[in-house]
N, C-alpha and C positions, 0 to 999 in steps of 0.2 A: 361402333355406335353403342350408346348404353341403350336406348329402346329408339322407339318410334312414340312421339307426342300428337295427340288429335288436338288441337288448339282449336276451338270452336270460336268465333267470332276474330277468329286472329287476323285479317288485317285490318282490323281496329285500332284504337290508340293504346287501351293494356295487353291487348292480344299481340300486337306488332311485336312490342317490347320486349314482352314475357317470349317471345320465337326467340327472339336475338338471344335472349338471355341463356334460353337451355340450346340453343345450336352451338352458344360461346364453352358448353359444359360438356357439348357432345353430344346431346341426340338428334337424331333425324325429325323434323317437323312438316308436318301436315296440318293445312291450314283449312278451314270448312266457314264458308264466309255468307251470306248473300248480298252484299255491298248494298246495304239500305242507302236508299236516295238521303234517307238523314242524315249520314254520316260520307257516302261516296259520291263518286258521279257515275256512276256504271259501269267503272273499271276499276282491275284491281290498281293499288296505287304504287307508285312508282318506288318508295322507301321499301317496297316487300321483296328481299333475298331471292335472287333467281334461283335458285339450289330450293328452295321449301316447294313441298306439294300445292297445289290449289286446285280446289275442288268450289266452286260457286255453289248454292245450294241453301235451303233453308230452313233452321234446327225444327220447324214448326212442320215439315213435311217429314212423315215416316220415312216415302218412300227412296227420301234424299238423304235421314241420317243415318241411317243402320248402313248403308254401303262407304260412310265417309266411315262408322265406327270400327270398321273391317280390317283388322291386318294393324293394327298399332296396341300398343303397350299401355299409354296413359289417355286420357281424356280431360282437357282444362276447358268448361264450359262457361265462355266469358260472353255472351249471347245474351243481351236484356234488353228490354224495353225501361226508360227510365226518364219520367218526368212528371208531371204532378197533375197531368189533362186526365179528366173524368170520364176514361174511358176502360172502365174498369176492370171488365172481362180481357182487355189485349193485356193486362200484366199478369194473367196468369196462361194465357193461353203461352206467350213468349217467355217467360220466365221459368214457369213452375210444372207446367206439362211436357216440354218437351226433357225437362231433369228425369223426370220418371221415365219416363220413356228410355232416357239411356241406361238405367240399371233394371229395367223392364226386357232390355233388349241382352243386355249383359247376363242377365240370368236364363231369357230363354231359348238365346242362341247359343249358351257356354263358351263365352266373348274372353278371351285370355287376359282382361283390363288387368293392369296390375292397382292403378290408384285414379279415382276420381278428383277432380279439384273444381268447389264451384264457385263464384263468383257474388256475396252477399254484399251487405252495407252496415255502415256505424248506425243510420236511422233506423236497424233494427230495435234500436235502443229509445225512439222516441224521447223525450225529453232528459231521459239519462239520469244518471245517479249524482244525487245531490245533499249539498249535506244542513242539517238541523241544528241550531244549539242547544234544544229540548228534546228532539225526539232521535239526533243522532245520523245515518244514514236512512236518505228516504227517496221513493221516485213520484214525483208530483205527474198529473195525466198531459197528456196535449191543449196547450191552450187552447182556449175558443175564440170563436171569429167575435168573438160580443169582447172576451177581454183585449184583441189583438183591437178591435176600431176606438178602443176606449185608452190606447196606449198603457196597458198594465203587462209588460214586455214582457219579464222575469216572471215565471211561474210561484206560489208558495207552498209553505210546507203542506201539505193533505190531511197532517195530522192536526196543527195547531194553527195553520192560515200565518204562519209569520215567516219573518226572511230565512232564506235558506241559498248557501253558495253551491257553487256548482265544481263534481269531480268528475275525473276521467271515471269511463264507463267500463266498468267490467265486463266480460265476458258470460258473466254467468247469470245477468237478466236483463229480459228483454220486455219491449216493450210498442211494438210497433204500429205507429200512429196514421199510417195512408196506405192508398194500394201498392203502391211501389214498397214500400217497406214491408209491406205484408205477404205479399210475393216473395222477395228475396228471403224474408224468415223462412217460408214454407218451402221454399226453395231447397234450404240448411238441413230444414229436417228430414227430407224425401235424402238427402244423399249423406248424413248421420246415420241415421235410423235405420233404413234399409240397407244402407252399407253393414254397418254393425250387425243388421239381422241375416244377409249373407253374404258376408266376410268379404265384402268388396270395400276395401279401404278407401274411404274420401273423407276429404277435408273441405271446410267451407271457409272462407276469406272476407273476414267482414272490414273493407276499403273504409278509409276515409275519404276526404275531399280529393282525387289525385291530378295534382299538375302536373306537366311538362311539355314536350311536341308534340305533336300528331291527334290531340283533343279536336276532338269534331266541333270544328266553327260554324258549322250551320243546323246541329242541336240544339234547341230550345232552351234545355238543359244542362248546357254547359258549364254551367257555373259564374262566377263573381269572374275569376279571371280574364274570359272570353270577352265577360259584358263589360269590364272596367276598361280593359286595352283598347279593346275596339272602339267605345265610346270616346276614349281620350286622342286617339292617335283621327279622329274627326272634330278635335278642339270642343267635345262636349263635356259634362260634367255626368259622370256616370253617378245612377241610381242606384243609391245607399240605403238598403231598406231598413226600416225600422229607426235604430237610433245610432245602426252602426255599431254596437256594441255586442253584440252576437259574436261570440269566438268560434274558433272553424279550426280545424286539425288537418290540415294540409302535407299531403306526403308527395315526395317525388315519386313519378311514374318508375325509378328505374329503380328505386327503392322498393317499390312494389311487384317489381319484375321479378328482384330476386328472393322477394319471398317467397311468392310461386314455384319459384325454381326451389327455394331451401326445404319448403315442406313436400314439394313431388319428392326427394330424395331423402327426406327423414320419417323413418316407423314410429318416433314418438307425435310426429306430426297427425298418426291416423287416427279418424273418426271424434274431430274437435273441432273447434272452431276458433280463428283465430282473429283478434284487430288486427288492422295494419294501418300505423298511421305513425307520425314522424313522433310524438311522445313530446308535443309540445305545441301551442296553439299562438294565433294571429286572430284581433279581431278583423272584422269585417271591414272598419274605418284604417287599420291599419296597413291593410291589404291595398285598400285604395292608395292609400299616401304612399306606400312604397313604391305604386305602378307608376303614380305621379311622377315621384324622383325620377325614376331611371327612363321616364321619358318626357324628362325635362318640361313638364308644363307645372304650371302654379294655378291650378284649381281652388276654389273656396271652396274644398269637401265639404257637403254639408248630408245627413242623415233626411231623407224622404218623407220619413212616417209611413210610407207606403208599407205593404206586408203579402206574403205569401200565404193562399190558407195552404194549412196542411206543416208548415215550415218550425220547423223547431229552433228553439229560444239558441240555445248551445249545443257543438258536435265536437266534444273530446272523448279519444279511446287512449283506455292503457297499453301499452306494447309487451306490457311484463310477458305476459307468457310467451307471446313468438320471441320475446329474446331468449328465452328460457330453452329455445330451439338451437340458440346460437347466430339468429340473424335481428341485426341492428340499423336501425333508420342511419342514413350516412348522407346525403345531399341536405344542403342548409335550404331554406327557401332563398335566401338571396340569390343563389346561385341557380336555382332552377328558373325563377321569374329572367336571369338576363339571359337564358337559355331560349326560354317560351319567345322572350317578347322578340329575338332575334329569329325564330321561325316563323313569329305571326306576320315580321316587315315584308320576310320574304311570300309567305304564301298570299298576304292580301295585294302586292305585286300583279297577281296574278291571276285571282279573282275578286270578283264585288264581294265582299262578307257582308257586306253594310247592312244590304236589303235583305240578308236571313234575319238579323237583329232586330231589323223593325218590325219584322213580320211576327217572330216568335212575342215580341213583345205585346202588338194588336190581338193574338190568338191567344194567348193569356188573359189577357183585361178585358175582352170577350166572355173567355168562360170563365169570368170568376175568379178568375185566380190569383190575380193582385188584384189588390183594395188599397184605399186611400182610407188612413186613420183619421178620427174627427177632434178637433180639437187642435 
């Protein structure tokens, strides 16, 4: 065996993956889970390798992680809270204190970790790097809820108020516009920072959108896919927010799996931070039209006006530097959406999705958090 992996939130959807992936490399995997009702049913789930450890337990309890951190080599903390409800103290309590806490505990119980791995986001980037014909490369702020009801979608330059196109986002600034992204930022720096100040090697993973199986269908959160499929495979016309024209950078889960796996095993990998994202975008409207095709309905996609506060215009990252690691997005979407949409037939088989979808969508337009544009 090359080590023992701590996968923290591993029988999740990128935690699942990311086990399979370093078990397929050779290390032993322990998994540390607490099967949230949001994601599980109260047991661990059936896709989880009888051969992996499991330990139930929850990263927010000391007295349950430092005995999961015990006796392993790496530590991949995939453990978040993630969704855009104004409940603002649970994104750092889930996110960003129990980070500390593990190289808290690494340092004061002289914990043999060879590499941390955490788990950030592209919306560390907020509205992203965009480009000016005057002033060049710029980052314009987070809309406001005044320009999102008045339909002025695309944000403009800050310098000179004029148009400005939108580029894949660098690594090297950020910008983070909600709790959730402000968490996962602090998140990056608690295991940079302090990694680099005692030589405990970690990397942070700033994900993009990631598709493929085992996305938790009764997440709130789950994204465009979850809500387009679902909506259509009940002959509804799923909500297109905005105008549809929001690009999104969509990676496959198992492309992200072995990212995780290429930077646990590469030293140039230590103490940076990396996007992972497929190095090419889909709008939102096209996302929808593709789910249409392949499940054969003929929708009159049409664009809501509706809008997320908190939700940014565009999410493209560059991939340059983790290819620069030697690992390369490889799944097309095409090929992952006829993946998904043949495990959603089967899991909705099996249970009602329906009624998580309606709910999360009621508990959203409750608190706020979609709006109707005016005009």
């Amino acid at each position: 065996m090359k080590g023992k992996v701590l996968i923290i939130g591993g029988a999740g959807f990128i935690g699942s993956h990311t086990a399979e992936e370093l078990a397929r490399r050779g290390y032993e995997i322990r998994i540390f889970d607490n099967l949230s009702p949001k994601t599980h049913f109260g047991n661990w789930p059936e896709y989880l390798n009888s051969d992996f450890e499991k330990i139930e337990g929850d990263v927010r309890n000391p007295d349950q992680l430092l005995p999961a951190m015990t006796g392993v080599d790496f530590v991949i903390n995939l453990a978040a809270l993630m969704d855009l409800m104004p409940n603002f103290s649970d994104f750092f309590d889930t996110n960003v204190t129990p980070t500390a806490r593990i190289f808290e505990y690494i340092v004061a119980k002289n914990l043999p970790i060879r590499k941390v791995i955490v788990a950030s986001s592209q919306f560390a980037y907020g509205e992203g790097r965009w480009q000016c014909g005057k002033d060049g490369d710029v980052y314009p702020s987070v809309r406001t809820p005044q320009q999102l009801m008045a339909k002025q979608w695309d944000p403009v330059c800050p310098q000179c108020g004029g148009v400005i196109t939108p580029l894949p986002s660098l690594e090297s600034h950020q910008d983070p516009p909600n709790q959730y992204a402000i968490s996962k930022y602090t998140q990056e720096l608690i295991a940079v920072k302090i990694g680099r100040q005692y030589n405990i090697p970690a990397v942070a993973m700033r994900y993009s959108i990631v598709h493929g199986p085992r996305q938790s269908l009764k997440n709130a959160y789950s994204g465009a896919l979850r809500i387009f499929a679902l909506k259509m495979l009940k002959n509804e016309n799923p909500p297109i927010y905005e105008d549809g024209q929001m690009r999104r950078d969509f990676v496959s889960v198992y492309d992200v799996a072995r990212a995780n796996a290429d930077v646990l095993e590469s030293n140039a990998a230590n103490f940076e931070n990396f996007n992972v994202g497929a190095g090419r975008f889909y709008t939102v409207m096209e996302l929808a039209t593709m789910i249409a095709k392949k499940l054969g309905k003929n929708f009159e996609l049409k664009a809501t006006g509706q809008f997320r506060v908190g939700d940014i215009r565009h999410a493209v990252s560059s991939v340059k530097k983790l290819e620069s690691i030697g690992w390369k997005p490889v799944d097309k979407e095409d090929k992952i959406l006829d993946i998904y949409l043949s495990w959603l037939r089967e899991e909705i088989s099996k249970r009602d999705y329906y009624s998580y979808l309606s709910e999360a969508e009621v508990k959203m337009a409750r608190a706020g958090i979609i709006k109707q544009s005016e005009g």
